[in-house]
Wavefront OBJ file of the C-alpha trace (Angstrom):
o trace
v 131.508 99.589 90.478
v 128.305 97.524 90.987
v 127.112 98.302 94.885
v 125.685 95.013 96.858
v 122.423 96.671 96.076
v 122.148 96.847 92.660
v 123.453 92.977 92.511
v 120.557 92.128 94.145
v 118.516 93.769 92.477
v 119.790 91.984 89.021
v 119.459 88.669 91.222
v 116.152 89.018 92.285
v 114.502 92.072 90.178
v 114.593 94.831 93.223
v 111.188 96.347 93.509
v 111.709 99.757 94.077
v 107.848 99.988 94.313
v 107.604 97.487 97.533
v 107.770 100.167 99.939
v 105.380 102.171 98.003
v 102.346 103.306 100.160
v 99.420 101.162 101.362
v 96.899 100.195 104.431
v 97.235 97.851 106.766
v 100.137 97.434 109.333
v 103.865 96.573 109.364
v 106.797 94.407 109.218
v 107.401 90.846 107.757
v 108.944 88.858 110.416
v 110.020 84.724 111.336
v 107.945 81.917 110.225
v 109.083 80.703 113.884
v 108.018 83.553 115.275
v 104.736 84.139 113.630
v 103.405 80.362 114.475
v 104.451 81.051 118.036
v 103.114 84.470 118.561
v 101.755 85.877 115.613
v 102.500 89.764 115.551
v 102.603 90.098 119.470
v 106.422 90.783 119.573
v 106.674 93.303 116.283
v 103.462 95.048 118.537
v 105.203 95.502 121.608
v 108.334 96.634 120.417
v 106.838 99.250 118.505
v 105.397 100.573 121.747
v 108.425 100.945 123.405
v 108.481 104.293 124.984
v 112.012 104.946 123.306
v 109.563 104.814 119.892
v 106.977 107.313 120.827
v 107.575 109.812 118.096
v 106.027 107.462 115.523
v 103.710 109.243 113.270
v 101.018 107.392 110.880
v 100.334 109.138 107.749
v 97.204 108.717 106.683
v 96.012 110.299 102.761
v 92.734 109.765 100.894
v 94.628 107.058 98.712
v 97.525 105.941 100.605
v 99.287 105.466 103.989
v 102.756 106.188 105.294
v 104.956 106.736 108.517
v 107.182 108.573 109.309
v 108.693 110.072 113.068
v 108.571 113.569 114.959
v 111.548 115.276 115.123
v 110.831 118.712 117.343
v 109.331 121.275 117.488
v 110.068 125.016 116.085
v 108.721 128.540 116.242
v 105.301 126.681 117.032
v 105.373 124.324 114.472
v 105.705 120.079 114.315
v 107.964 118.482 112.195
v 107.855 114.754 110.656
v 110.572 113.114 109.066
v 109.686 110.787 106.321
v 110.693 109.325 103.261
v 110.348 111.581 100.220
v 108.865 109.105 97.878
v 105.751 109.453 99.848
v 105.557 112.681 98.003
v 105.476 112.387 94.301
v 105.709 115.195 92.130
v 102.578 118.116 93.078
v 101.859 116.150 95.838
v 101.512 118.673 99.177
v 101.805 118.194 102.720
v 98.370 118.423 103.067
v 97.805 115.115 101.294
v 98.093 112.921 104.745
v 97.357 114.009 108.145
v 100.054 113.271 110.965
v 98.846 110.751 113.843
v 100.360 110.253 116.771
v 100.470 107.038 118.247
v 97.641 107.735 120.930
v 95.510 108.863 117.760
v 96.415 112.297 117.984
v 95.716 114.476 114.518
v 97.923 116.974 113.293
v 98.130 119.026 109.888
v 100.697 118.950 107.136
v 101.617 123.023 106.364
v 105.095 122.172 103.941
v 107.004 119.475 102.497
v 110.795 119.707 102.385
v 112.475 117.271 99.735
v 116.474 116.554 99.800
v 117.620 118.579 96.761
v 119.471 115.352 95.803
v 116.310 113.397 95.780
v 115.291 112.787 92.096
v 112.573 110.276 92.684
v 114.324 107.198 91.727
v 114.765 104.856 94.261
v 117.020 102.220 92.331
v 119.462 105.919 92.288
v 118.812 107.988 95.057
v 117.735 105.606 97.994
v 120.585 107.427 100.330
v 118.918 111.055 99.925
v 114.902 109.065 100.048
v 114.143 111.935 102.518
v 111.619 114.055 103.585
v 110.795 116.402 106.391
v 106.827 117.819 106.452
v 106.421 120.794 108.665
v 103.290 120.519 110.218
v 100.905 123.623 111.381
v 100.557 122.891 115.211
v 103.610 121.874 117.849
v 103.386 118.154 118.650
v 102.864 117.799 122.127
v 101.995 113.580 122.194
v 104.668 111.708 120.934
v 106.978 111.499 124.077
v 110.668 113.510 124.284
v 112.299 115.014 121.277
v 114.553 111.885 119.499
v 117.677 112.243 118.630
v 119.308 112.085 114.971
v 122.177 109.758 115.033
v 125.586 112.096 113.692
v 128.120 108.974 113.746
v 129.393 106.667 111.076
v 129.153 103.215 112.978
v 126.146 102.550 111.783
v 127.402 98.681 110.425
v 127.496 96.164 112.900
v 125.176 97.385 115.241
v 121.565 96.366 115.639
v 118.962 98.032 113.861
v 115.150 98.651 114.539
v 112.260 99.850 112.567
v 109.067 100.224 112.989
v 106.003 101.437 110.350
v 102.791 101.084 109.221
v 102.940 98.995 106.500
v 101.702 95.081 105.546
v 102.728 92.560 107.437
v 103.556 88.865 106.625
v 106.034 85.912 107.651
v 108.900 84.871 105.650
v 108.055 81.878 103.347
v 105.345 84.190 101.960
v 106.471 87.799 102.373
v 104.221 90.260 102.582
v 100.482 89.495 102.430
v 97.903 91.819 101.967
v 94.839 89.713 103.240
v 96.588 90.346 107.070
v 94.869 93.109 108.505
v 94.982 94.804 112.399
v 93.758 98.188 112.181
v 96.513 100.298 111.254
v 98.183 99.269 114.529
v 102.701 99.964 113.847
v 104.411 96.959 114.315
v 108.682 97.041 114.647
v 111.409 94.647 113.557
v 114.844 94.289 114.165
v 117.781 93.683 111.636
v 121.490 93.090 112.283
v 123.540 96.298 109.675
v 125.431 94.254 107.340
v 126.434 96.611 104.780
v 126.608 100.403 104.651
v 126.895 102.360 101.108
v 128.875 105.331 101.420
v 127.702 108.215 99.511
v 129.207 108.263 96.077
v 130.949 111.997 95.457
v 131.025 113.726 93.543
v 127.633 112.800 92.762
v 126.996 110.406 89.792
v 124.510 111.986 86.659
v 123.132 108.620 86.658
v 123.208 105.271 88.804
v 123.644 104.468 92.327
v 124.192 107.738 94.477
v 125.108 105.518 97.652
v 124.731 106.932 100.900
v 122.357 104.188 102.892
v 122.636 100.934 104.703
v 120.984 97.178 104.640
v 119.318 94.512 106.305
v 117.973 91.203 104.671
v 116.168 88.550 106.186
v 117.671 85.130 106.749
v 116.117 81.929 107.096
v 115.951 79.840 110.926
v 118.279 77.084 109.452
v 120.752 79.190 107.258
v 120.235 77.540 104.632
v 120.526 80.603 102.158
v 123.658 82.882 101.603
v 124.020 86.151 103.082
v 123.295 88.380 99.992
v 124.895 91.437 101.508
v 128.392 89.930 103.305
v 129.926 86.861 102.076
v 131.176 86.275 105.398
v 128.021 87.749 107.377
v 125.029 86.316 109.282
v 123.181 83.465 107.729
v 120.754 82.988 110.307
v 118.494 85.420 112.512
v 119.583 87.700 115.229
v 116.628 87.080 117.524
v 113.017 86.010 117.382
v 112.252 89.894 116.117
v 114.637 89.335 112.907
v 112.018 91.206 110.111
v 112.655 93.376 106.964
v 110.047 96.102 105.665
v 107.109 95.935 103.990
v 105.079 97.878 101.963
v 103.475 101.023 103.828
v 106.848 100.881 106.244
v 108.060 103.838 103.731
v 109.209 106.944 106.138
v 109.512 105.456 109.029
v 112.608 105.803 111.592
v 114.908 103.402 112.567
v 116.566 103.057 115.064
v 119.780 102.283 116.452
v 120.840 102.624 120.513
v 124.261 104.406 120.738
v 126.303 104.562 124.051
v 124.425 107.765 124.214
v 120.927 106.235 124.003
v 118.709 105.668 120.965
v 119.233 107.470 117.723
v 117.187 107.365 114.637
v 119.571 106.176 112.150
v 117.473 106.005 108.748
v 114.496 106.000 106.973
v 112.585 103.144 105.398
v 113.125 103.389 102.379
v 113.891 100.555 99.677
v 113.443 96.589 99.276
v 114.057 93.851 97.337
v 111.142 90.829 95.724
v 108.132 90.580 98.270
v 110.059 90.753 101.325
v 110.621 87.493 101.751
v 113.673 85.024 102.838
v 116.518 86.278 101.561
v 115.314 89.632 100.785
v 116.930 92.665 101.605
v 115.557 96.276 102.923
v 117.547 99.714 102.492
v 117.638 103.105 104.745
v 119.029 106.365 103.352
v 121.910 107.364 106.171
v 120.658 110.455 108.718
v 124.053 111.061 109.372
v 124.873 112.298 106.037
v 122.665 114.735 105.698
v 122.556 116.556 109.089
v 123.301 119.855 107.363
v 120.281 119.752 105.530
v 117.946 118.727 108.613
v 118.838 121.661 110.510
v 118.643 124.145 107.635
v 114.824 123.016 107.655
v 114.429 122.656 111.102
v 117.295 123.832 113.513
v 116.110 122.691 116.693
v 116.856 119.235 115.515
v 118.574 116.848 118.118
v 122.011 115.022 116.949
v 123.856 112.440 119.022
v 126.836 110.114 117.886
l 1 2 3 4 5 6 7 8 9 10 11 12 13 14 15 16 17 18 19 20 21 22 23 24 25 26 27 28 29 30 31 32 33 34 35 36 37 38 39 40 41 42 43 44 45 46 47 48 49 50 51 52 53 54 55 56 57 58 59 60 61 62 63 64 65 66 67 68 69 70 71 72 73 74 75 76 77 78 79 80 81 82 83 84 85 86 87 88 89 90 91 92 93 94 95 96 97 98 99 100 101 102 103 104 105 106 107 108 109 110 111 112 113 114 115 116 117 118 119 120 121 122 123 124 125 126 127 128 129 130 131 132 133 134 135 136 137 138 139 140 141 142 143 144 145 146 147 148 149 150 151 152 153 154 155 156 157 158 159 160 161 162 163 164 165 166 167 168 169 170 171 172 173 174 175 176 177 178 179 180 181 182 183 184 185 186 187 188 189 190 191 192 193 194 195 196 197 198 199 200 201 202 203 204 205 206 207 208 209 210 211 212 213 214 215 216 217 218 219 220 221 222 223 224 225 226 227 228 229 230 231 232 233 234 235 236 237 238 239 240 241 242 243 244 245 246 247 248 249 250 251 252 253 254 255 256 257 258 259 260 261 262 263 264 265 266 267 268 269 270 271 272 273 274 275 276 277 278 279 280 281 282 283 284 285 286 287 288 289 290 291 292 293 294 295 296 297 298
């Protein structure tokens, strides 16, 4: 069965390599919204106290995010995406900012044993955590994990690192601001369930999607033929590259929940493109085998 991901991909040649580390800051977001305001909104929502475990990864070669999770016998630990770690790649790599600058020190990377680093198979299990060698005591109160399965339907935001650009254009690299996060919101339109048992080869499910319409629907909804075709709010963005690892977010009846992980994309993150999160609420058992003072609400 060929998931709404992989037809897009074979539409529009998926880049699995979009999301794949680099400077600059995040989100691609309205063309309305961008001659209006420029970045102000994506800024401010970023730095919504609700967001305050965002953590900047920052490595010799390449940049990331990612988002505290709690602490544990005196150590920090990140969540993140685990294509930020390719193959002998150690947590020492990046160092683990805080959003008031604050430095701390990668001591251990924990991969998902069902990540295989493919992203065009294992999106839903593109997960990390990095256990860091000092407590984190500057991103704000312990988040939450989200342990429901409601995710579709509800509003979703995301916030990163990563490059930044406006719809027509996608994601431009010549738009710089200092490595300052920037957020976006997305209406959950389609949710992959994980496929089991698990395939040898092709899509493993297990993650959820965004895309990015245009102001006048004039395109189709690549991910629900009877979906959205035009933008949930002025804050309507997708990912872009450097976004990879970091949380999003969705508010539950029992407050805010990180959700997913950025993860995956389509094209340049442009109209019409989609973005992809692996599903925290799938692999809960895993979290708290690496770190069991992880929070879970539903």
């Amino acid at each position: 069965m060929t998931s709404c991901k992989q037809l897009i991909s074979a539409l529009i040649i998926c880049a699995a390599t979009f999301l794949a580390v680099s400077p600059s800051s995040a989100v691609i977001i309205l063309d309305s919204t961008f001659k209006k305001s420029g970045f102000k909104l994506a800024e401010m929502l970023a730095l919504a106290p609700q967001f305050a475990s965002l953590i900047f990864l920052e490595g010799d070669s390449s940049t990331g995010s990612g988002a505290w999770i709690g602490n544990y016998e005196g150590h920090g630990y990140v969540l993140t995406a685990a294509h930020m770690f390719p193959p002998d790649t150690e947590a020492a790599a990046y160092s683990y900012q805080t959003i008031d600058g604050t430095q701390y020190h990668g001591d251990t990377v924990f991969l998902h044993p069902l990540w295989n680093a493919n992203n065009d198979d294992r999106t839903g299990y593109d997960f990390a955590i990095v256990r860091l060698k000092e407590e984190v005591t500057s991103a704000g109160a312990q988040p939450a994990l989200y342990a429901g399965t409601a995710e579709k339907g509800m509003m979703l935001t995301f916030i990163g690192y990563g490059w930044r650009g406006h719809g027509t254009k996608g994601q431009d690299t010549t738009l710089d601001t200092g490595n300052r996060p920037a957020a976006g919101e997305g209406l959950i339109e389609s949710v992959v369930a994980a496929v089991e048992p698990l395939p040898a080869t092709g899509d493993a499910g297990n993650y959820f999607g965004i895309w990015l319409p245009k102001e006048d629907g004039s395109l189709a909804n690549p991910l629900d033929d009877h979906g959205i075709t035009k933008p949930v709010s002025a804050k309507s963005a997708i990912l872009g590259s450097g976004d990879s690892g970091g949380p999003a977010w969705i508010e539950t009846e029992n407050g805010w929940a990180i959700a997913g992980v950025n993860s995956d994309g389509s094209g340049n993150a442009a109209y019409g493109d989609a973005s992809w999160f692996p599903r925290v609420s799938q692999v809960g058992k895993w979290v708290t085998e690496v770190m069991p003072n992880a929070r879970f609400i539903k």
